[in-house]
C-alpha positions as CSV (number, residue, x, y, z in Angstrom):
1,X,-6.7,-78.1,149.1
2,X,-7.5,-80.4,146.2
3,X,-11.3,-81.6,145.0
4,X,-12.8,-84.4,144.2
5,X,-14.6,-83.9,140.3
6,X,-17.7,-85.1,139.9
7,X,-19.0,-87.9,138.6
8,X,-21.1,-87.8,135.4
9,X,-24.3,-88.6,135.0
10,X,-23.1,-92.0,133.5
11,X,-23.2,-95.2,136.2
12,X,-19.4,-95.4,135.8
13,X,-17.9,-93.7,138.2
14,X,-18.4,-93.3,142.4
15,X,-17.5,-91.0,144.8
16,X,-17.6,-90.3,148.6
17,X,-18.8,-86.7,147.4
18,X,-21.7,-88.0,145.4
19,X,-25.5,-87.0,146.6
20,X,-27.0,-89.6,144.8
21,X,-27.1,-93.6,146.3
22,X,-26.3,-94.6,142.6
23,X,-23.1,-93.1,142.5
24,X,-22.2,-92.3,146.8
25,X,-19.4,-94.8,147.9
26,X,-18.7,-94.1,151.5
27,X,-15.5,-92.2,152.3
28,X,-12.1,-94.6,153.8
29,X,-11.9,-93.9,157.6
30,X,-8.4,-94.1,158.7
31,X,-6.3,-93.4,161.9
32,X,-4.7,-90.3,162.7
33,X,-1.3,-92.3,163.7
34,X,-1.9,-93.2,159.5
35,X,1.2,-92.1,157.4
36,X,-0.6,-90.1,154.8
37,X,0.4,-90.6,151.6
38,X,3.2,-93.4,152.2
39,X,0.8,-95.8,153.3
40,X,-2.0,-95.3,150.7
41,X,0.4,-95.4,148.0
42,X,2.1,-98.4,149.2
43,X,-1.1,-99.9,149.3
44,X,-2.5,-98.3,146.1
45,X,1.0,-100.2,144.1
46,X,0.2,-103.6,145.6
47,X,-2.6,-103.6,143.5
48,X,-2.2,-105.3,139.9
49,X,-3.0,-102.1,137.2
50,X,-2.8,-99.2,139.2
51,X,-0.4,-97.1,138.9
52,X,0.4,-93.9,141.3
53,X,0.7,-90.7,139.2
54,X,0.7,-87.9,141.6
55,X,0.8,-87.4,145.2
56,X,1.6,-84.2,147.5
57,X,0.2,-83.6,151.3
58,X,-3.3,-84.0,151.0
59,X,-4.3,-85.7,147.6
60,X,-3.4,-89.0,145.3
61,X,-4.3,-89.8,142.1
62,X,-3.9,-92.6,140.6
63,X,-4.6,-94.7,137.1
64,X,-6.1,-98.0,137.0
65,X,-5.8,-100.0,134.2
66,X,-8.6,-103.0,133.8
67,X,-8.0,-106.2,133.3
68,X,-10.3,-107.5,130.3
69,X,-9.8,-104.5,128.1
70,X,-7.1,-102.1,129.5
71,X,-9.3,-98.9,130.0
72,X,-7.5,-96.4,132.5
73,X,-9.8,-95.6,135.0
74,X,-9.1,-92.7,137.3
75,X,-8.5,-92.9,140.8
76,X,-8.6,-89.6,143.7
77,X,-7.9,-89.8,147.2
78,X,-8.3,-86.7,149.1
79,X,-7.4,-86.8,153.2
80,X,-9.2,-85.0,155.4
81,X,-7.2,-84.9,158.8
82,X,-9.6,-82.8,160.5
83,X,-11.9,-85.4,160.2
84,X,-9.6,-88.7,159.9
85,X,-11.1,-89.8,156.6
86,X,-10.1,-90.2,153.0
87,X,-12.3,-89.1,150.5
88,X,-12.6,-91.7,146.9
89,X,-13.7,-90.7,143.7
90,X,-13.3,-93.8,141.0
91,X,-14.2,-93.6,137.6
92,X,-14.0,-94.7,134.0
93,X,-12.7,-93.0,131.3
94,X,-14.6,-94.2,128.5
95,X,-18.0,-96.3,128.1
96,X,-21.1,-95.9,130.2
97,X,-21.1,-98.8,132.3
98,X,-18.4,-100.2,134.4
99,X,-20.0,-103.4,135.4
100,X,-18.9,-102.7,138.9
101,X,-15.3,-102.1,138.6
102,X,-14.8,-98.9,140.3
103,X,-17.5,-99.7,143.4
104,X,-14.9,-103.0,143.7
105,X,-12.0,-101.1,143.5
106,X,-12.6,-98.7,146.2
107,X,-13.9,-101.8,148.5
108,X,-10.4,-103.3,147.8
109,X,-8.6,-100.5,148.7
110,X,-10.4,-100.2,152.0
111,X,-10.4,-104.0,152.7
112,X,-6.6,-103.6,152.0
113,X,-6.7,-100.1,154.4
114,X,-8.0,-102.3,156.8
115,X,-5.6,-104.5,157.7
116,X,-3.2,-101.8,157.7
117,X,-4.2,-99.5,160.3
């Protein structure tokens, strides 16, 4: 079973893991009848930038390169079929602030989730 890191003390980075409001991101609900990873990924590739780089039974991860200057950020999905969810964990690479980005991100994916399911 594959983890979620972290994220650092810098504001660059959320998870659905995280204790602390500045950095917590709620986990992506999704329904059991989901096709875990094929659907996520599918999803994930529709997005300009991001790139798939692994993927096995219970765990994606993913590189997303920004727009304005082309930092990667890192992207891990973790799926919890026990509990129908799919834990997130976005961050940045480099830099201390994000302005944003990975918070967005993740809200894309699940707005794009969404009308999947």
């Amino acid at each position: 079973m594959y983890s979620l890191k972290p994220c650092p003390e810098k504001p660059n980075c959320v998870s659905s893991l995280a204790e602390d409001p500045g950095h917590y991101i709620a986990p992506l609900n999704l329904e059991k009848s989901i096709q875990w990873p094929q659907t996520v990924v599918d999803i994930l590739i529709s997005v300009r930038g991001i790139t798939v780089v692994t993927t096995n039974e219970n765990y994606i991860h993913a590189e997303c390169r920004t727009l304005l200057f082309r930092f990667i950020d890192d992207l891990e999905l973790v799926w919890d079929a026990e509990n129908n969810i799919c834990h997130v964990r976005s961050a940045s690479r480099v830099g201390r602030s994000d302005l944003g980005v990975n918070r967005k991100r993740v809200e894309k994916i699940r707005h794009l989730l969404s009308g999947n399911l």
